[in-house]
TINULUM-902836 format. One line per 8 residues: for each residue x, y, z of C-alpha. Coordinates in pm, whole numbers, plus 50000, padded with zeros to 5 digits. Layout:
REM residues N
X,Y,Z  ... .
//
This chain:
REM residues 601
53752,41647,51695  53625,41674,51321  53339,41847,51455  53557,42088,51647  53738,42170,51340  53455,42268,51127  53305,42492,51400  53657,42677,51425 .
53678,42654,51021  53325,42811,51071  53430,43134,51285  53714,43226,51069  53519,43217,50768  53264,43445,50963  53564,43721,51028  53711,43715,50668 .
53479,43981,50545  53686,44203,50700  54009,44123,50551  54090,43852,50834  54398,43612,50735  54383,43261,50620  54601,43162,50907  54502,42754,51043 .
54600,42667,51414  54921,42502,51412  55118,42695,51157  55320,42988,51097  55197,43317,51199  55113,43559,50838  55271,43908,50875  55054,44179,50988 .
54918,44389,50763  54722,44694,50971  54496,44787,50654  54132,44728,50788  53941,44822,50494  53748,44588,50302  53378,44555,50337  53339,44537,50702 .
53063,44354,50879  53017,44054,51072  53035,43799,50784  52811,43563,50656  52918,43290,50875  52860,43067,50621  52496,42901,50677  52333,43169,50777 .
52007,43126,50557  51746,43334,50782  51567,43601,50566  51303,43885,50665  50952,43757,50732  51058,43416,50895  51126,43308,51217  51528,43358,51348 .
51708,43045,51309  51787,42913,51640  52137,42972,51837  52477,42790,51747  52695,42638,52010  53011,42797,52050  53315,42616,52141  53626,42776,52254 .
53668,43122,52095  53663,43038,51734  53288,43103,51687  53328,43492,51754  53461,43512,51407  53630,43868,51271  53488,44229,51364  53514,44296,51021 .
53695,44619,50917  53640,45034,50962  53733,45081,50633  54117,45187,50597  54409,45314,50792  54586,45380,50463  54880,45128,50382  55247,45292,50399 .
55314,45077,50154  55038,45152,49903  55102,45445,49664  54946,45815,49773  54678,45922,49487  54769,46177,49142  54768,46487,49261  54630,46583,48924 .
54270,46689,48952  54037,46982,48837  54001,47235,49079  53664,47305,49252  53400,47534,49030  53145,47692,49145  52807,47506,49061  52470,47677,48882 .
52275,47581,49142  52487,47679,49446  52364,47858,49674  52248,48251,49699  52085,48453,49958  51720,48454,49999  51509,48809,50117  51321,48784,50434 .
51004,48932,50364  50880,48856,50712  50955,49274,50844  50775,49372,50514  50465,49214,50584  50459,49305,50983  50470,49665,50868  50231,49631,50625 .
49989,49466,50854  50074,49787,51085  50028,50076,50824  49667,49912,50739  49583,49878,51083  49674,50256,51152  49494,50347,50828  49169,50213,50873 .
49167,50368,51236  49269,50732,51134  48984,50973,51125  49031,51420,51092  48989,51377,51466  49240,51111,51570  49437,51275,51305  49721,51368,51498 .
49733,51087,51674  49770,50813,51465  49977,51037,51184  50245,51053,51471  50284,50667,51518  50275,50616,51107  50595,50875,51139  50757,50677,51389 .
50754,50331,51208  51133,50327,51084  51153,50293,50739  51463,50048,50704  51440,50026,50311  51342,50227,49991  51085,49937,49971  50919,49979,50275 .
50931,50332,50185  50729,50261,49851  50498,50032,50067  50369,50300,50297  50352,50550,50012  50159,50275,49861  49882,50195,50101  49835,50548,50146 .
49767,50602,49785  49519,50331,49777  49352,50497,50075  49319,50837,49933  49209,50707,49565  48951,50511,49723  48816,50737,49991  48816,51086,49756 .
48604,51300,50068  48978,51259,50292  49137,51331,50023  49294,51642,50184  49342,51450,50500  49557,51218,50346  49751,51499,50121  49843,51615,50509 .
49945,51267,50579  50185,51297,50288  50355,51622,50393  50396,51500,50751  50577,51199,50639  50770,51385,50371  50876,51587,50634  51042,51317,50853 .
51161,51063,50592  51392,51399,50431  51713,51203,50532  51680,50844,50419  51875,50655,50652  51836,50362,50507  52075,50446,50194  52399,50310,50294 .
52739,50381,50070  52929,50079,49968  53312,50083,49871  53411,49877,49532  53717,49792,49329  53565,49863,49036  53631,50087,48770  53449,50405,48743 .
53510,50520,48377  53338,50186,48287  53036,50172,48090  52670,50057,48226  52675,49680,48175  53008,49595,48047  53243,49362,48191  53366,49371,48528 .
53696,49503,48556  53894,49588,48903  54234,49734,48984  54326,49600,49366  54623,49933,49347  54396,50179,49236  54148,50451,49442  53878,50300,49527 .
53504,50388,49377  53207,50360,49554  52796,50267,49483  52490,50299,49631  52249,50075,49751  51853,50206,49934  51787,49798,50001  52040,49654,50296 .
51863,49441,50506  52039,49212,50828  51731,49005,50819  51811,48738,50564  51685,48441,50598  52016,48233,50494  52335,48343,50628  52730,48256,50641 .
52919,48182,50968  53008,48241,51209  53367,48359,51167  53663,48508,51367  53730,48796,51195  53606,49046,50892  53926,48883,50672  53820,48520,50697 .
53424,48653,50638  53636,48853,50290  53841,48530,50226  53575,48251,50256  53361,48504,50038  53640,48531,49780  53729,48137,49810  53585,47886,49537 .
53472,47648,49817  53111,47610,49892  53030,47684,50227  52699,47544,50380  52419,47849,50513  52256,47832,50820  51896,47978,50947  51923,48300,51066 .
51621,48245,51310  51537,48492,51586  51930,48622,51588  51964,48989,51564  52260,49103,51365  52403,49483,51307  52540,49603,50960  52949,49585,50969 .
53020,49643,50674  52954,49669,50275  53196,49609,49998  53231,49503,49628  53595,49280,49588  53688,49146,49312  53323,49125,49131  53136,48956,49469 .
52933,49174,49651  52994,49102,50045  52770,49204,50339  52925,49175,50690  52763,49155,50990  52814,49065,51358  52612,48921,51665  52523,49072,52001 .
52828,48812,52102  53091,48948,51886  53067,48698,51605  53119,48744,51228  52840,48655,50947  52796,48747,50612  52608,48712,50304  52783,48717,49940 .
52699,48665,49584  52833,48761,49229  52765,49080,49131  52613,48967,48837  52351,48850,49044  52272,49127,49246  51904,49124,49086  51799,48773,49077 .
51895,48800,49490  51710,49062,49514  51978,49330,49628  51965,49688,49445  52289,49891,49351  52294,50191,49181  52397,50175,48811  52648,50478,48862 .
52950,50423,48996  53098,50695,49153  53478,50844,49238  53373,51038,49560  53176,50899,49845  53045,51251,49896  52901,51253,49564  52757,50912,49578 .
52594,50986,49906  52409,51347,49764  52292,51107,49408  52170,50855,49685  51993,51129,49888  51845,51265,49585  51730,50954,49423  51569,50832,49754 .
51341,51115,49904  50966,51050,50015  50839,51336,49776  51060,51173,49459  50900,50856,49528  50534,50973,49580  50610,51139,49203  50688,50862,49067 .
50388,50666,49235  50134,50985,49096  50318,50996,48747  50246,50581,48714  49851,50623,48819  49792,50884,48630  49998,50764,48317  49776,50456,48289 .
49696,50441,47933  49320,50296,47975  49210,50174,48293  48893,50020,48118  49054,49822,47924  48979,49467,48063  48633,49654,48161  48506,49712,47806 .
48697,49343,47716  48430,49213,47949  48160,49436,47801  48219,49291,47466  48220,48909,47591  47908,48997,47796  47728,49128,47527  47863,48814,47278 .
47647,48621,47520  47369,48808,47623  47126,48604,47425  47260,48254,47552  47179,48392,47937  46854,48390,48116  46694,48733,48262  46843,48685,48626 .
47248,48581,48522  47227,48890,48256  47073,49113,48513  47336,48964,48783  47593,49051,48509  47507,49391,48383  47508,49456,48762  47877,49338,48820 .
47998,49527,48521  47827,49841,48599  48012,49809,48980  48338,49786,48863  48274,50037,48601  48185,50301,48863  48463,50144,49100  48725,50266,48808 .
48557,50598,48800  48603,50657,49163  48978,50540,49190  48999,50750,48880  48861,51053,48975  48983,51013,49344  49353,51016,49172  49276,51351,49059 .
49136,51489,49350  49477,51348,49563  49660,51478,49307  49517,51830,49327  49538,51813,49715  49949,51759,49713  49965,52022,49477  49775,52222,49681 .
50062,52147,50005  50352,52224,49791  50402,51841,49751  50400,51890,49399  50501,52152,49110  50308,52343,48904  50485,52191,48598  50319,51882,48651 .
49970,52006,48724  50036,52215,48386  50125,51874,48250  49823,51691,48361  49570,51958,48253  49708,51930,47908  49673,51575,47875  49337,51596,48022 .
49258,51842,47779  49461,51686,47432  49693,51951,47374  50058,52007,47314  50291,52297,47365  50347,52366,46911  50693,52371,46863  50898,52656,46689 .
50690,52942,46740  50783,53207,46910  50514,53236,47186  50316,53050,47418  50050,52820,47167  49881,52473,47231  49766,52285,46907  49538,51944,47006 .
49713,51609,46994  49641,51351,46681  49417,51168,46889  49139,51431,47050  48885,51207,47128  48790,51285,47488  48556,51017,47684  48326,51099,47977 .
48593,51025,48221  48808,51308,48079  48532,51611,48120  48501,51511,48492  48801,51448,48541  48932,51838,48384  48657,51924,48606  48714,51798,48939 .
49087,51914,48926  49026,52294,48827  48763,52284,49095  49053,52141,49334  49356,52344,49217  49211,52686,49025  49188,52936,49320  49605,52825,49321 .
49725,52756,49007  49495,53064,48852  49838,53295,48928  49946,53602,48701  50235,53361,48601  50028,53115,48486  49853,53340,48293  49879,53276,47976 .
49890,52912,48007  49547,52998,48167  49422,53173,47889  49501,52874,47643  49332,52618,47823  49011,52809,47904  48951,52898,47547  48894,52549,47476 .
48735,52485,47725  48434,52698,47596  48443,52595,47297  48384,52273,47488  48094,52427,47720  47961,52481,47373  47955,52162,47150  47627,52009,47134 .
47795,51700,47028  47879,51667,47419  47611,51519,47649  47450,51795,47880  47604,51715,48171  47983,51767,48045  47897,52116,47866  47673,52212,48196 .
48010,52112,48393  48235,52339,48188  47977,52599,48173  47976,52641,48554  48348,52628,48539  48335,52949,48363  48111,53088,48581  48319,52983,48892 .
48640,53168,48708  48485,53467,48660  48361,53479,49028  48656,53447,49202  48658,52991,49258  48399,53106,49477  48201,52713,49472  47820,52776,49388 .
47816,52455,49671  48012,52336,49959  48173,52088,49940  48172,51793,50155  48522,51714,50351  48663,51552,50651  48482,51676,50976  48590,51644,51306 .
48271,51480,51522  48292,51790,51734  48248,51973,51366  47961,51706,51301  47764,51780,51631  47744,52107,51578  47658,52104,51253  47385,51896,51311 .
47255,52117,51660  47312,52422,51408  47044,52195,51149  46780,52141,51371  46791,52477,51535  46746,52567,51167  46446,52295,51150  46254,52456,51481 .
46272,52797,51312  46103,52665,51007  45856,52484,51193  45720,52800,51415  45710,52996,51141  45473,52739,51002  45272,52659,51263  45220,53037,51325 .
45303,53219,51072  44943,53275,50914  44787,53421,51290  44720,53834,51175  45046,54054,51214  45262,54201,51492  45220,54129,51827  45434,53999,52107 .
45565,53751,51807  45309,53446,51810  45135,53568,51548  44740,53655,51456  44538,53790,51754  44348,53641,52047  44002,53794,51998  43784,53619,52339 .
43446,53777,52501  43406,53816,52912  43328,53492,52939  43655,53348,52881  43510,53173,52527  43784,53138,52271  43711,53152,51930  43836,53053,51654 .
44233,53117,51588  44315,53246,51233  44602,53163,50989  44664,52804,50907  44517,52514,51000  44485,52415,51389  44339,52116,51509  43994,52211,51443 .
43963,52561,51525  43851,52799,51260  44161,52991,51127  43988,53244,50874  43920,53613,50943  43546,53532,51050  43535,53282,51312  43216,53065,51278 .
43152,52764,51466  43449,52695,51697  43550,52325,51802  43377,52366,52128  42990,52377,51984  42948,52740,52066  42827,53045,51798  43111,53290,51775 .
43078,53559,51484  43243,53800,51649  43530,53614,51844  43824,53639,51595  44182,53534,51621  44282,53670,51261  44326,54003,51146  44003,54138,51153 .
44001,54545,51237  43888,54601,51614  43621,54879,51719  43676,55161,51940  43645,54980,52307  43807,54712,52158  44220,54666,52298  44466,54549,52042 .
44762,54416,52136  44877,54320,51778  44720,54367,51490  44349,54425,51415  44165,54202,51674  43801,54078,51627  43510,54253,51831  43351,54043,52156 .
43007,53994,52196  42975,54232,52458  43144,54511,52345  43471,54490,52482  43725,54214,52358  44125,54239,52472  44237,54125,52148  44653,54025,52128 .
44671,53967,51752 .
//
């Protein structure tokens, strides 16, 4: 019976974790109290003394039902008796670190691996071709626009000979990219008499203003949702509770629709089922998310949409891209950095690392030469297409050339710029583009800007502190002026391989030309064409042929000894006069031995 009292003692113990009573067999029932909290679990039990690593103590007898022992508790149906908790508590703030949309740059770099590809195929034959599929990738951003205009830069500068091809390449995609559809007008709250910068400020009962934006993507990464409707997508967005994102994955989502509220910027979109996401941040943080606005904000959405069209066109962005290469202030600079350290440590390196060095400097060195001068040359060929103004070919000539438009006087005058000094670079450079651009920039209206830069540039072709190769250059620029921009030599472009293969039959036609007339040009005069005579006897001997060197036959006016071992004064091929009973086909023939010789010199 003791026995039987501990085990029962035992079990409860075991079930008291979880807030069991201390109720004995025998005696009054405790009131019920229905709060289950506490800590839960099974209990100790009391003796329970196993720990990890050891073997599992063995199994208890049970007896009766005592040895179950309590479930232990859930934690807590809430007491009606306890008191509710203060309402008094700090609302929720948004955190630092909370969350903001991240850019999917996974549709940049599948185009980009597309443009190359379609780059490094296109040739002046496949021309049409491939420039078609380039025009049909749709440009969805202004930075996928400034990607393609990009990679075709970096073509053109680096390939200089397809130059031209690629100024075409330009235009065609100029031509198709004229309406920007992916600037998209957003309406705002804000106020449009505010300044640039200062702080937000909205009016919910006022007209509404509106922004710009050349930069809405639906493939973000992170997104909100889904929701019912566009008001809960504007109310969670507008909330101060944290909602979780979720992966965007392979869903495709369509632009609903854009809107600034209340300083949050708010980007709606829906699913092929119907469903509402969006993406939201502070406006304040528009960069660090990556999202561009415009910095105007505008009263009329028709005014806003002709800024946006303006700001946003292919031939506005391939300025800027021109203006930035060519506005470089010294593309040698970490080149001659090198040149210095190289030369610091010349002495400490053996023959083979400086001549392994000297060579690596002087490839990059003419690498930045060729991008440099291919810049020009691109340059030129836009102009060239209309791509371009004349104001800024005017512009690059004169900083080519160190001058500046002298201000206050009355007429047209250039005076040179405090710092003259023109490098090697320069002289090609002025070079190359008036070879490029003259035969169209050389108008009556350009006249006298024409006249300006021309008389410096002999005194240029003149200074014998130049090297010979500059003043030669500008000296032959001269020359080419006065002729018309007729080119003393052609120069090489793209060719189509039709172009090539004729070129090349048209060359060797050329070649067999050259070689008859110097295999046969030295044979006596006249005749059916071949040449020097054929002076030969009755007996079919031949002797020798004149004018050059055969074989081994005797060329000169007086045949001698011919290659066959025969005597043959009189047999002559070359242009020797014939006798009376001689026949001349040609010119003068040689005379037989017996009198009568057909001679067809």
């Amino acid at each position: 019976g003791g026995n039987m009292g501990r085990r029962q003692s035992s079990g409860r113990n075991r079930g008291a974790g979880g807030g069991g009573s201390d109720w004995d067999r025998g005696s009054q029932m405790p009131r019920e109290n229905r709060g289950r909290g506490g800590g839960g679990g099974r209990g100790d039990g009391g003796a329970n003394d196993w720990q990890r690593g050891r073997a599992p103590p063995p199994p208890r007898p049970v007896a009766g039902r005592g040895g179950r022992g309590g479930r232990g508790g859930r934690g807590g149906r809430h007491n009606q008796n306890d008191p509710f908790p203060d309402d008094d508590f700090d609302p929720l703030v948004r955190n630092a670190n909370r969350w903001v949309p991240s850019k999917d740059n996974s549709v940049m770099a599948k185009v980009e691996k597309q443009v190359k590809g379609l780059l490094n195929k296109i040739t002046k034959e496949k021309f049409d071709r491939l420039a078609g599929q380039l025009c049909d990738i749709q440009i969805k951003s202004y930075d996928m626009l400034t990607l393609m205009i990009r990679l075709v830069y970096e073509k053109a500068i680096g390939e200089p000979t397809f130059s031209d091809m690629y100024a075409n390449l330009c235009y065609q995609l100029s031509q198709r990219v004229k309406k920007s559809p992916f600037i998209q007008v957003i309406q705002s709250d804000e106020d449009p008499m505010a300044e640039p910068g200062a702080e937000y400020n909205y009016d919910e009962g006022g007209s509404a203003s509106f922004r710009w934006s050349n930069d809405v993507s639906t493939s973000d990464a992170e997104i909100l949702g889904p929701f019912e409707s566009e008001d809960q997508c504007i109310d969670v967005a507008l909330g101060n509770d944290d909602t979780d994102p979720t992966q965007r994955g392979e869903m495709e989502l369509t632009l609903h629709r854009l809107l600034i509220k209340r300083g949050n910027f708010i980007k709606i979109m829906r699913s092929g089922d119907g469903q509402f996401y969006m993406v939201c941040f502070p406006l304040s943080q528009a960069e660090e998310c990556g999202q561009q606005l415009s910095t105007k904000i505008f009263t009329s959405e028709i005014e806003c949409q002709n800024d946006a069209t303006k700001m946003n066109t292919f031939k506005r962005s391939l300025l800027n891209k021109c203006e930035d290469e060519f506005n470089k202030q010294d593309i040698y600079k970490d080149w001659k950095e090198d040149m210095k350290e190289y030369k610091k440590l010349k002495a400490t390196l053996s023959e083979s690392e400086q001549k392994e060095r000297e060579e690596e400097l002087e490839f990059r060195r003419m690498k930045i030469k060729k991008q440099m001068l291919g810049n020009i040359k691109f340059i030129g060929e836009l102009y060239k297409l209309g791509m371009l103004k004349e104001k800024i070919m005017r512009f690059c000539i004169q900083s080519l050339l160190k001058l500046e438009e002298a201000e206050g006087a009355g007429y047209l005058q250039f005076k040179n710029v405090e710092d003259d000094e023109m490098d090697e670079e320069d002289h090609e450079a002025l070079c190359n583009l008036f070879i490029t651009i003259g035969s169209t920039i050389d108008n009556p209206k350009a006249a006298p800007y024409m006249q300006a830069y021309f008389q410096k540039i002999h005194v240029l072709g003149e200074d014998k502190s130049l090297s010979s190769r500059s003043r030669f250059a500008y000296q032959d620029l001269i020359d080419m002026r006065s002729k018309g921009w007729k080119l003393r030599r052609k120069v090489e472009t793209a060719k189509t391989l039709e172009e090539i293969r004729k070129e090349a039959e048209r060359e060797e036609r050329m070649q067999q030309q050259q070689s008859q007339q110097n295999n046969y040009g030295g044979r006596g005069g006249g005749g059916r064409g071949r040449g020097g005579g054929r002076g030969g006897d009755k007996g079919g001997y031949r002797g020798g042929r004149g004018g050059g060197d055969y074989r081994n036959d005797n060329r000169e006016s007086g045949g001698r000894r011919d290659n066959r071992g025969y005597d043959n004064q009189y047999d002559n091929r070359g242009g020797g006069r014939g006798s009376r009973n001689d026949r001349n086909d040609g010119g003068g023939g040689g005379r037989g031995n017996y009198g009568y010789s057909p001679n067809r010199g």
